[in-house]
Backbone as CSV, one residue per row, in Angstrom:
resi,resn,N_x,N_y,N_z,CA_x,CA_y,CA_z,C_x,C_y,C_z
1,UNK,-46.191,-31.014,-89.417,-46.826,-31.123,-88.127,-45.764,-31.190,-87.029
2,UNK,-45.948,-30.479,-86.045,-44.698,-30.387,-84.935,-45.360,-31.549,-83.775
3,UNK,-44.341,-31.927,-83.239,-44.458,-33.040,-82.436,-43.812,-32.909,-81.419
4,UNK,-44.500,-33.229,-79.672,-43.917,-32.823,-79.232,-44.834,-33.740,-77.334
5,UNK,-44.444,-33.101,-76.147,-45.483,-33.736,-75.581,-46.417,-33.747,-75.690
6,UNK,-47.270,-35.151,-75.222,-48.677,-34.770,-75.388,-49.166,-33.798,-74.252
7,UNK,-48.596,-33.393,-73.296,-49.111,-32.686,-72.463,-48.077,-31.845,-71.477
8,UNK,-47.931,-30.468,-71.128,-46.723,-30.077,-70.429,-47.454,-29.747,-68.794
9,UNK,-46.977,-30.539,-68.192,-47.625,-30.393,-66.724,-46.545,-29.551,-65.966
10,UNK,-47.375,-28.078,-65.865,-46.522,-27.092,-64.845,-47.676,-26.776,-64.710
11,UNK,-48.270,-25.934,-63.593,-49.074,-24.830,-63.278,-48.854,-23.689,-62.810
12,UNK,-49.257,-22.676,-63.349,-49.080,-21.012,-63.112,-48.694,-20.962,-61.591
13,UNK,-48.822,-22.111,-60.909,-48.719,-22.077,-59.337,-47.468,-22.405,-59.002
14,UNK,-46.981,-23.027,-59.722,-45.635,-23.780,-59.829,-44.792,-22.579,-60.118
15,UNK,-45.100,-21.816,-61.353,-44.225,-20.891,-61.845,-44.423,-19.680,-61.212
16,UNK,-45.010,-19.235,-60.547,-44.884,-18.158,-59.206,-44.182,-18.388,-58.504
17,UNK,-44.211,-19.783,-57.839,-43.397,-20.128,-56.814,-41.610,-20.218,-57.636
18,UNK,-41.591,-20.704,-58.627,-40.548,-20.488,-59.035,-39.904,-19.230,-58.965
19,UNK,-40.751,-17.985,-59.142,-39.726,-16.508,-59.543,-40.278,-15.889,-58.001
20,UNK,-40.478,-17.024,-57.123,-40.406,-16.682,-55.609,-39.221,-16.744,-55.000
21,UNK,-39.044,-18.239,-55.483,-37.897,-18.685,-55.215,-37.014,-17.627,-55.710
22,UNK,-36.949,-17.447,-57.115,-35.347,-16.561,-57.854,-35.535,-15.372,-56.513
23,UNK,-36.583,-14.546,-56.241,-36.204,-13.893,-55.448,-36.234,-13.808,-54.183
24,UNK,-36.279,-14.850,-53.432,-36.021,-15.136,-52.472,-34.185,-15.419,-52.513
25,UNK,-33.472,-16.183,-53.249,-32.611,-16.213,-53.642,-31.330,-14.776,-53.873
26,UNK,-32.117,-13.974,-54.321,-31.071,-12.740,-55.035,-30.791,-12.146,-53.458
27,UNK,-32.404,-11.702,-52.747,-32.388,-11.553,-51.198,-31.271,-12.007,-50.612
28,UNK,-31.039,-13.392,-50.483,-30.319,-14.461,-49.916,-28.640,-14.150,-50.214
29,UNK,-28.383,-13.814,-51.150,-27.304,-13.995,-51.853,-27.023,-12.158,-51.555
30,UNK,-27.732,-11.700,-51.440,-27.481,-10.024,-51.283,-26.862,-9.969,-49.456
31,UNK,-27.638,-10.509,-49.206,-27.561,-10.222,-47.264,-25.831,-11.244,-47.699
32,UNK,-25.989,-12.238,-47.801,-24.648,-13.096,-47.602,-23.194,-12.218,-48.135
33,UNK,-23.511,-11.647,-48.982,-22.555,-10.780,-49.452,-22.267,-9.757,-48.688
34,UNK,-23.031,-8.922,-48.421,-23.103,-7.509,-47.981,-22.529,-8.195,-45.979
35,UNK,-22.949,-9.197,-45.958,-22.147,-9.482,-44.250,-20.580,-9.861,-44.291
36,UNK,-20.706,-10.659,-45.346,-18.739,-11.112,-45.679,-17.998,-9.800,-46.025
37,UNK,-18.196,-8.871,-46.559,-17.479,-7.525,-47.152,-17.600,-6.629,-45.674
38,UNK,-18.853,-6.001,-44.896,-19.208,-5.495,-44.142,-17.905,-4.986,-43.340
39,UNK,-17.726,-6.073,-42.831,-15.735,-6.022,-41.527,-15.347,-5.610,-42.344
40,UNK,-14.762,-5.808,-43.316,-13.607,-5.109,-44.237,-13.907,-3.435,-44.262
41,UNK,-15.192,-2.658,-44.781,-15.321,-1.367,-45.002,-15.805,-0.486,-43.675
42,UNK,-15.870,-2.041,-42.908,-16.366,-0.844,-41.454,-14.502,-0.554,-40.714
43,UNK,-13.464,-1.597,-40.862,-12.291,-1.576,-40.786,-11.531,-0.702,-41.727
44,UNK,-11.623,-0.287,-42.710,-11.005,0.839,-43.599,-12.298,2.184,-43.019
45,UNK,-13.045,1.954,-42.882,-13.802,3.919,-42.366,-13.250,3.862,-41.016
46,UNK,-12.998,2.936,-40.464,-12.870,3.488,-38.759,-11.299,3.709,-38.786
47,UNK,-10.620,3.432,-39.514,-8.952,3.801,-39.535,-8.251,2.480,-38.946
48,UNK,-8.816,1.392,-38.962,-7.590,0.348,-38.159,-7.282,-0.268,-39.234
49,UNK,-7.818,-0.420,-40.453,-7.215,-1.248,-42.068,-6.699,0.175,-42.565
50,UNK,-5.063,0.585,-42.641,-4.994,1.741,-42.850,-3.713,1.065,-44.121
51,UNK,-3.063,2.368,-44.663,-1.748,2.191,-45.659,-2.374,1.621,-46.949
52,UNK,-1.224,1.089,-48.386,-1.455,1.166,-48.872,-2.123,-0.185,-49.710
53,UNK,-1.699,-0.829,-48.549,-2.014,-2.482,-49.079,-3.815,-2.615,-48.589
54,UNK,-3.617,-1.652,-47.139,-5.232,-1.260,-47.424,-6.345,-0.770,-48.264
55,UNK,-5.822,0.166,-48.611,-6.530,0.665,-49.572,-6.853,0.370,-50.632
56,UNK,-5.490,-1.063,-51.587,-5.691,-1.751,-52.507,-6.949,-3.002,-52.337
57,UNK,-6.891,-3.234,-50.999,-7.448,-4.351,-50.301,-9.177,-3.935,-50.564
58,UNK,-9.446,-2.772,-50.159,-10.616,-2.293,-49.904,-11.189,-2.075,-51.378
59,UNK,-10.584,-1.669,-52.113,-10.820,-1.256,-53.675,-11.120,-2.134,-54.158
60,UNK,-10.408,-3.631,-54.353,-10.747,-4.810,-55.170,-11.794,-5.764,-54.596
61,UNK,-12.009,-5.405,-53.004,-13.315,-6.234,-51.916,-14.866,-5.099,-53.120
62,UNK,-14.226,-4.140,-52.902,-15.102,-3.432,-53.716,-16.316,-3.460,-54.734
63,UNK,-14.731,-3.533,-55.305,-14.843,-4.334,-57.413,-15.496,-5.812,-57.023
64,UNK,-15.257,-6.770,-56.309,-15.489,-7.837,-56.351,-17.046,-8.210,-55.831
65,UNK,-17.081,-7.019,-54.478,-18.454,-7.406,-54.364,-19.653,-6.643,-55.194
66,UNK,-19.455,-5.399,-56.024,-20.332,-5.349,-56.776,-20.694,-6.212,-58.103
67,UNK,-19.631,-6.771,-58.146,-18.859,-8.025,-59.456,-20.170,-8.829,-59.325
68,UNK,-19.933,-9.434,-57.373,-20.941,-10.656,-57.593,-22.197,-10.254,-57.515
69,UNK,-22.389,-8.945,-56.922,-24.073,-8.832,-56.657,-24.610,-8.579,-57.873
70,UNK,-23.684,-8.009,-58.780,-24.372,-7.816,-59.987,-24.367,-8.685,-61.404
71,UNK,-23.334,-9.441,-61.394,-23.344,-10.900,-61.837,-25.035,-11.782,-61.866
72,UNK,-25.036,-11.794,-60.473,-26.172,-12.727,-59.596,-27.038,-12.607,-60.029
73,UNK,-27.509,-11.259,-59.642,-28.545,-10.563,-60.191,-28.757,-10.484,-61.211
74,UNK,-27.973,-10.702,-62.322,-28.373,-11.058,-63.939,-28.594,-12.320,-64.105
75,UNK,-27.847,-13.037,-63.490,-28.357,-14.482,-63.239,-29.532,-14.365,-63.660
76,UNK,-29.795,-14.301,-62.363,-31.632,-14.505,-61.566,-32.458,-14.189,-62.927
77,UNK,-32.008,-12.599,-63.501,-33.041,-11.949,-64.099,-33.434,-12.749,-65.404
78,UNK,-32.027,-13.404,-65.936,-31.784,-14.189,-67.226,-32.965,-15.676,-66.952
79,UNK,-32.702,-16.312,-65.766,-33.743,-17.292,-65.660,-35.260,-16.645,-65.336
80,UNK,-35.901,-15.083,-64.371,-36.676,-14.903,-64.668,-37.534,-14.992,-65.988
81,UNK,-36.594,-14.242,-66.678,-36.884,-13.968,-68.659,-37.111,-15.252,-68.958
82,UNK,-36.590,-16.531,-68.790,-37.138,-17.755,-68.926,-38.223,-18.796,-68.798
83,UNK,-38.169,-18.531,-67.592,-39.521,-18.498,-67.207,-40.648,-18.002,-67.710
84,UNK,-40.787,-16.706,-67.672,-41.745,-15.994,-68.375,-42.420,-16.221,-69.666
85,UNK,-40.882,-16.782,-70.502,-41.309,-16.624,-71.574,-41.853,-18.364,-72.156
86,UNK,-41.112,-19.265,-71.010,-42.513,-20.894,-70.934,-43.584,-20.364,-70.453
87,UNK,-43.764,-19.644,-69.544,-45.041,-19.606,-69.253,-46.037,-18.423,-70.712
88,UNK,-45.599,-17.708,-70.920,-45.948,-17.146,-72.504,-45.777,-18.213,-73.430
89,UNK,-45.391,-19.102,-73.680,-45.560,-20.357,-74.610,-46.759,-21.486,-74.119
90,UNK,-46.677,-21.482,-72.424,-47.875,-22.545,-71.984,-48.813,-22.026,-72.390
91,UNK,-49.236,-20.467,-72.683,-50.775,-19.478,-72.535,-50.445,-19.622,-73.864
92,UNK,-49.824,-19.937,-74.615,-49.773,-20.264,-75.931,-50.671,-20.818,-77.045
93,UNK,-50.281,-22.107,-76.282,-50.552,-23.631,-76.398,-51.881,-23.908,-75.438
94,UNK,-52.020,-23.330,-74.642,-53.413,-24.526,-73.991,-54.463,-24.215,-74.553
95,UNK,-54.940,-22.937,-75.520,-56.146,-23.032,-76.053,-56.037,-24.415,-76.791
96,UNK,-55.431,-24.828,-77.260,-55.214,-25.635,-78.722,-55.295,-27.075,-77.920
97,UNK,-55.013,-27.422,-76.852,-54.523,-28.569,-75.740,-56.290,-28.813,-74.732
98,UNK,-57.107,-27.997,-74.745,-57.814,-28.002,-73.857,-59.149,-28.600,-74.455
């Protein structure tokens, strides 16, 4: 016999708002990024970040900001999948609970 709470108090309302939040978040974290990098690639296209320390400069702002947006974004997606899959365990369990 598995043992466990007697009762798991979340509601489907709760967990919407949760993968509201994650994406409200990725949003959040996308704009914040894309404004800190922004000066840098509008300064290498217009020619005033020029030579070669520029160009190294611009390459690794690059690498780094697709690094984090796409990092993040697995984040998020890894706790979406989490979510999902308590809430596929709550629809589980409450016939048996009710």
């Amino acid at each position: 016999m598995l043992v466990g709470p007697d009762k798991i108090e979340i509601s489907d309302e709760q967990l919407n708002k949760l993968n509201d939040t994650y994406a409200e978040l990725l949003e959040e974290v996308t704009s914040i990024l894309t404004d800190f990098f922004t000066p840098f690639e509008l300064m290498k296209s217009e020619g005033i970040f020029t030579g070669e320390s520029a160009d190294a400069f611009a390459e690794s702002s690059a690498l780094i900001k697709e690094y984090l947006l796409t990092r993040f974004s697995l984040s998020l997606e890894e706790l979406q999948a989490a979510a999902a899959t308590f809430q596929q365990k709550i629809n589980e369990v409450e016939p048996f609970t009710g």
